[in-house]
N, C-alpha and C positions, 0 to 999 in steps of 0.2 A: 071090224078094224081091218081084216084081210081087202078089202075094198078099196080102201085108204090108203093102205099100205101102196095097193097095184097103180092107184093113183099119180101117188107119189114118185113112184120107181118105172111104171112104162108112161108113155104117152099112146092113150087107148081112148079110142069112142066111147060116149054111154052104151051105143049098140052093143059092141063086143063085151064091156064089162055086164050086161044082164044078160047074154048067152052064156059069159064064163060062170058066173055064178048063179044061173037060173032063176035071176030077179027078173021082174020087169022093167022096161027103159024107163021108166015114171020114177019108180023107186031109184033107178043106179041115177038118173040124172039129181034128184035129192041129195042123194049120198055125196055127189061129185058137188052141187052146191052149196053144200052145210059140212063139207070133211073139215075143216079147221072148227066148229061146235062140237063135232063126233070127235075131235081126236082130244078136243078140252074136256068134255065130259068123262072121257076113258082112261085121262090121265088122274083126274079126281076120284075116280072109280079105283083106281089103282091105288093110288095114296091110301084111301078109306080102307082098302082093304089091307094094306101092310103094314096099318098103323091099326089095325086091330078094329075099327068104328065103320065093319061092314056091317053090321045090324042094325044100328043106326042111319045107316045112307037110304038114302029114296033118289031114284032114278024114273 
């Protein structure tokens, strides 16, 4: 999500976000094309978890 988040808040190359985070540009460029699936999925990730039905989730 820290990814997402840098997305969100600087305007950054794929280059420099897989230097800052020692990803590859394949993977940060992913990240930057799917961040609104990553950040819907994180949010139901979160729901399941504080509603008690983390054992039950499959991610």
């Amino acid at each position: 999500m820290e990814v997402v988040n840098v997305l969100d808040r600087e305007s950054v190359s794929v280059r420099h976000l897989a230097k800052r985070f020692n990803i590859g540009k394949t993977q940060a460029a992913e990240i930057a094309k799917n961040k609104e699936d990553i950040r819907s999925a994180s949010v139901v990730r979160n729901e399941q978890l504080y509603s008690g039905n983390a054992i039950n989730a499959k991610m």
